[in-house]
C-alpha positions, 0 to 999 in steps of 0.5 A: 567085446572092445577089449577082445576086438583090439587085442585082435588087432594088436596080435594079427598086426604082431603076425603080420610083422613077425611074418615079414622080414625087416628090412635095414633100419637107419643105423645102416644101409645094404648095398645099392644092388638088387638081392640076388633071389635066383635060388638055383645059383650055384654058391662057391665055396670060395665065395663072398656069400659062403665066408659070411656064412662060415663066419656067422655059423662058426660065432654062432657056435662059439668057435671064435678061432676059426670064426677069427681066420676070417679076419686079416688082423694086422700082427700087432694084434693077434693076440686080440684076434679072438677079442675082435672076432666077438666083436665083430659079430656082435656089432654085426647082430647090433648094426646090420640085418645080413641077408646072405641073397645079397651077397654075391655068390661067385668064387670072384665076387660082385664084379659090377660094383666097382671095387675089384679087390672085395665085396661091401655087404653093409655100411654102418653109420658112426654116430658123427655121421660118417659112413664106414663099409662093411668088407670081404675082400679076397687074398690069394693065400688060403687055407686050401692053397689053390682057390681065392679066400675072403675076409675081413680087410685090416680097414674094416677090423680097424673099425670094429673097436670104435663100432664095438665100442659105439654098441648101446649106451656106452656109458652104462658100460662101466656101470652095469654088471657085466651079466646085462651087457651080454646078449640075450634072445634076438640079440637084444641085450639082457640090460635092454630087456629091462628096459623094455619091461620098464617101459611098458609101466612108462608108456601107459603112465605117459597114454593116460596122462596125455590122454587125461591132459588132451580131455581136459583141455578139449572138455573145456572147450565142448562145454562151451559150444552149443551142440552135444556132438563134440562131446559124444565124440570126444568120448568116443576117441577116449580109446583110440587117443590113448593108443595112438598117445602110447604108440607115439610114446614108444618111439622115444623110449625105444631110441634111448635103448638103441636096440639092434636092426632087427628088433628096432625095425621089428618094433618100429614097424609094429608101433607104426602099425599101432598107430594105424590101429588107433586111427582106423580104430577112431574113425570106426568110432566115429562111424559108430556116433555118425550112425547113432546120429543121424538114426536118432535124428531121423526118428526125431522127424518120424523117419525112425523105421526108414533109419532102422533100416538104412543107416545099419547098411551104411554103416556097415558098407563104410566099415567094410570099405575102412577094413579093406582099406586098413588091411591095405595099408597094413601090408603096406607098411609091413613091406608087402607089395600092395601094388603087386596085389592089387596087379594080382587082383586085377588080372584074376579080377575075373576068376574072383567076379565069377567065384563071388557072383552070387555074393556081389549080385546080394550086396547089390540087392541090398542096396537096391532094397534100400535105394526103393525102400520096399520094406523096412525093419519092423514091418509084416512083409509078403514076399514070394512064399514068405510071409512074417516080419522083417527083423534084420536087412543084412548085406547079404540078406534079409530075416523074417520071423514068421508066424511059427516064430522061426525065422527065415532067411531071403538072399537079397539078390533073390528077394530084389526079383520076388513081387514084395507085398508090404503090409506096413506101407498101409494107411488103413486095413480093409474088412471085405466079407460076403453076408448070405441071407435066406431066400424067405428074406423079403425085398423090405427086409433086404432094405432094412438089413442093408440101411443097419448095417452101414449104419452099424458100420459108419457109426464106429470111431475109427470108420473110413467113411469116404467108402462104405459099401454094402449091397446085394450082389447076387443070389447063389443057389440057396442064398441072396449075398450082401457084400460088405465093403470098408476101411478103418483108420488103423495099421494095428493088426492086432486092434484091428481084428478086435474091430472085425471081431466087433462088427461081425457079432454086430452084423449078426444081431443086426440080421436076427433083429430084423427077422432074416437068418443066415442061409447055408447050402440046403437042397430040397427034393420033392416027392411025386407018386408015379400017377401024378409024375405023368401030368408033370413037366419032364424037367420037374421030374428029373431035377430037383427044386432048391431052396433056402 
């Protein structure tokens, strides 16, 4: 489950940098301007903007003779014009992550940046430091005689020999088969694919032995102090460690290939996002051996039911929160405008409140539960028209498995409203019951029947004896009631309808000793021939004479 849980992880943070297009990476920087967005501006054909994209669609497509009329090859080397065409977009796709929105699209160019001649579309980086422009710049002969064309100035195709050249590791260009310095897919080439399959072996070799490195050094120092807990939470971190080592790891191997824009801010992004992986994973565990913690020490002190039931709510509020968190600064790292988001939240905050009314007013009910401690896991719980015991205190709500043995669930934004009875709370279990004797009982016999049975009461083990009550408390229409009033000392339902059931059969043989028998509802009607009915009172003729 852990496996699957962070192989989730690594390919959701995989869609989300695949998702997001990257941005320059240190080997170059885009022009200062905002990127022009506007999708209904009209693009010239003899604009800036539409001689980049003729340039790049014709390379792409192998036509290096025309890709090469975009370039203002000086006339002592024409005959590399085709060599320099390849060049340059090789170095384009290695140096510079291009988006054409940048570019200006008006037949004039850019005519805020102050270079009234041409257009910078990028800047690369040499590897002394120096900053040389990528340029279009605009001559007045061109192909269709009457409008301006754009392309490369002889300055920039100077440069594309010494950028070309700086491409990679050039040392390895003269000893590598010339198969593995071609370009292979998103650019990356085919010797540099290798690489990154030999380097996936290196970095887990290099996260293991770091990570077996740090444990033991940090073992030694657990087993000298007197607590358990940095052990458990040296244990805990063995995953997460070893991802963060492997993520750390990548950073050097992927500079040693010098891979393009693209991939290198693609791959950095996703290391970065690992390394976020492995910290929030962490502090999930060690959320995880807090909450182990302190339910263990809470049922040391004979607060374990309580902890059943607070510390699981907890926990999952903090790993809710953490998520929220993790899922913010993913998004952020990926270059999605949190801060938008969060504006966007805000002013839909309302719509939200509405749509999640219910949702919210249950998390509240769940923490209201827990902040009164109304019942807990484990405990035989009345609530409403729901009567079973409390299995599980979730989020949003509450299981009870019945006597049926189906399991009911209470939304606990509606169970915080019912009136809640909670049988676990008690300290003992009542037994309450009427005893109904017959009328031939005599007053002596009542006496008799009354001292046994609280004395059959008060001699059981597990008696209340504060409150033992029994007493004649009135005579119904065929029987004189005793009732019977106490406690025992138990909160076993079970043991304690064995008790009941014990002095039940008790209260029976107290009552046949003593020459009593229960009453039960009987009706006697006496018969009067019509002679003598005269001489009766009316009322004795019309009712009829109860007894027992």
């Amino acid at each position: 489950m852990r496996v699957r849980v962070i192989l989730l992880a690594a390919v959701s943070l995989l869609v989300v940098a695949l998702s997001r297009p990257q941005h320059a990476a240190a080997q170059f920087r885009l022009p200062s301007r905002a990127p022009r967005t506007d999708s209904a501006q009209v693009v010239s054909p003899a604009s800036p903007r539409a001689a980049l994209a003729s340039f790049l669609r014709l390379a792409e497509s192998g036509d290096w003779e025309g890709a090469a009329q975009y370039l203002a090859v000086p006339p002592a080397e024409r005959d590399r014009a085709l060599q320099l065409a390849r060049r340059l977009k090789s170095v384009l796709d290695q140096r510079v992550a291009i988006d054409l929105r940048t570019v200006s699209a008006a037949a004039s160019g850019d005519t805020t940046d102050g270079d009234a001649l041409g257009d910078r579309i990028a800047v690369i980086a040499s590897a002394n430091g120096r900053e040389d422009p990528v340029r279009l710049v605009r001559r007045a002969t061109t192909a269709s005689g009457d409008q301006p064309f754009w392309v490369f100035p002889p300055a920039t195709v100077a440069l594309i020999d010494p950028w070309f050249e700086a491409l990679g590791v050039p040392w390895l260009r003269e000893r590598l088969p010339e198969t593995l310095m071609r370009e292979g897919p998103f650019y990356v080439y085919y010797w540099q694919w290798v690489g990154l399959a030999l380097a996936v072996p290196v970095v887990l070799l290099v996260a293991l032995g770091l990570g077996a490195l740090m444990r033991g050094v940090l073992g030694r120092i657990a087993r000298h102090t007197v607590t358990e807990w940095d052990d458990l939470l040296l244990e805990h971190l063995r995953g997460p460690f070893r991802l963060w080592a492997a993520s750390v790891a990548t950073g050097p191997l992927l500079a040693v290939l010098d891979l393009n824009t693209r991939m290198a801010a693609f791959l950095a992004s996703l290391t970065r996002g690992l390394v976020l992986l492995s910290i929030f994973w962490g502090l999930l565990r060690i959320i995880r051996l807090a909450q182990d913690r302190v339910a263990n020490a809470a049922w040391a002190t004979g607060q374990g039911t309580q902890a059943r039931t607070l510390v699981p709510l907890l926990g999952n509020l903090l790993r809710v929160t953490l998520a929220v968190v993790a899922l913010l600064v993913a998004l952020a790292q990926f270059g999605y405008p949190v801060g938008t988001l969060l504006a966007g939240l805000g002013i839909g905050g309302i719509a939200v409140a509405l749509a999640a009314q219910k949702t919210v007013e249950h998390l509240f009910g769940s923490v209201s539960l827990a902040a009164d401690r109304a019942f807990r896991v484990g405990d035989w719980v009345r609530a409403g028209t729901s009567e079973g015991t409390v299995e599980r205190i979730g989020l949003r709500s509450t299981s009870f498995r019945t006597v049926d043995r189906t399991v009911v669930r209470i939304p606990n934004g509606r169970l915080a409203d019912e009136r809640i009875e909670t049988f676990g709370e008690r300290d003992r279990i009542l037994l309450r019951t009427d005893i109904d004797l017959t009328y031939t009982t005599s007053p002596e016999q009542l006496e008799r029947i009354r001292d046994a049975l609280e004395a059959t009461l008060r001699a059981h083990p597990l008696i209340f004896s504060e409150v033992v009550r029994v007493h004649v408390v009135g005579f119904t229409d065929s029987a004189i009631r005793l009732n019977v009033v106490s406690w025992f000392l138990t909160t076993d339902w079970n043991e304690f309808l064995r008790i009941r059931h014990e002095m039940l059969i008790a209260f029976m043989r107290v009552i046949h000793e003593h020459g009593s028998s229960f009453a039960f509802p009987s009706r006697t009607v006496y018969h009067v021939p019509h002679d003598e009915a005269k001489s009766l009172p009316a009322t004795v003729v019309r009712g009829t004479n109860a007894d027992g």
